[in-house]
C-alpha positions in Angstrom: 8.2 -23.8 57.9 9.1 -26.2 55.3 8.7 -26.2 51.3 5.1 -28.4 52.0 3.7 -25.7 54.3 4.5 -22.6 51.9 3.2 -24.7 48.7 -0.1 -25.2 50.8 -0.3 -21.5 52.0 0.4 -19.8 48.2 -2.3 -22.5 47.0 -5.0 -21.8 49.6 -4.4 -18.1 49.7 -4.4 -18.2 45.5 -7.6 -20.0 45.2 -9.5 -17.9 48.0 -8.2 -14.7 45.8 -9.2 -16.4 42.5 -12.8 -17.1 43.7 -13.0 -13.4 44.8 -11.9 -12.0 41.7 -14.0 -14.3 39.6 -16.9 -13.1 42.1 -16.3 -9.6 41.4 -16.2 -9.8 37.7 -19.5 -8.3 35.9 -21.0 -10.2 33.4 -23.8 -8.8 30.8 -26.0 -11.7 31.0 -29.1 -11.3 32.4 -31.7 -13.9 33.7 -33.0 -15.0 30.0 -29.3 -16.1 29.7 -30.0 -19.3 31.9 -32.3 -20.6 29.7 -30.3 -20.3 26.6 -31.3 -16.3 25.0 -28.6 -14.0 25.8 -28.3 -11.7 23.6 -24.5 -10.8 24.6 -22.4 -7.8 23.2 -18.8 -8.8 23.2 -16.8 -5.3 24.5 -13.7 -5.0 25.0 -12.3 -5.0 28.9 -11.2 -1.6 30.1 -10.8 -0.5 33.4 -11.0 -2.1 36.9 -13.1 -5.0 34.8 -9.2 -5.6 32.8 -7.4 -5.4 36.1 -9.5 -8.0 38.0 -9.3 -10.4 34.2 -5.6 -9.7 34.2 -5.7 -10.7 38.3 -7.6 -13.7 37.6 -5.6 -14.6 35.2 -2.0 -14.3 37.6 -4.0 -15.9 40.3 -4.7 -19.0 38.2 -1.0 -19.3 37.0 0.2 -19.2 40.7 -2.5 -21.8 41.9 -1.5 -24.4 39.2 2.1 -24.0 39.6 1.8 -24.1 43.4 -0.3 -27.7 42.5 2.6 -28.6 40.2 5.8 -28.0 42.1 3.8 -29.6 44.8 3.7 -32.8 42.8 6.9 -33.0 41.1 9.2 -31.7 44.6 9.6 -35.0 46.8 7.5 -34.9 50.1 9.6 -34.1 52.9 8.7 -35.5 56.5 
């Protein structure tokens, strides 16, 4: 395996986790938010909803610097 194929792994496997994460995340808003009423309470996270922020979070550092160093290292063939 070169330095392409692990870029493309960390990035694949980061963006499937990030989508789950994201997907697991509970939101208050309820069907009147769509058309433009929510009446939202801003709470503070605590819990598993801070762990999977804080996850989130990691996961979308790791998939933009796997993007990055992707770019800037020299393709290899």
């Amino acid at each position: 395996m070169n330095i392409d194929n692990i870029l493309q792994t960390i990035t694949v496997i980061s963006s499937i986790l990030m989508v789950l994460t994201i997907l697991l995340q509970q939101r208050g808003a309820s069907l009147g938010a769509g058309f433009g009423s929510s009446g939202e309470l801003f709470t503070t996270r605590r819990g598993i909803d801070k762990s999977l922020f804080d996850a989130t979070v990691v996961l979308a550092v790791i998939f933009i610097l796997s993007i990055l160093v992707g770019l800037i290292l020299p393709a290899s063939n």
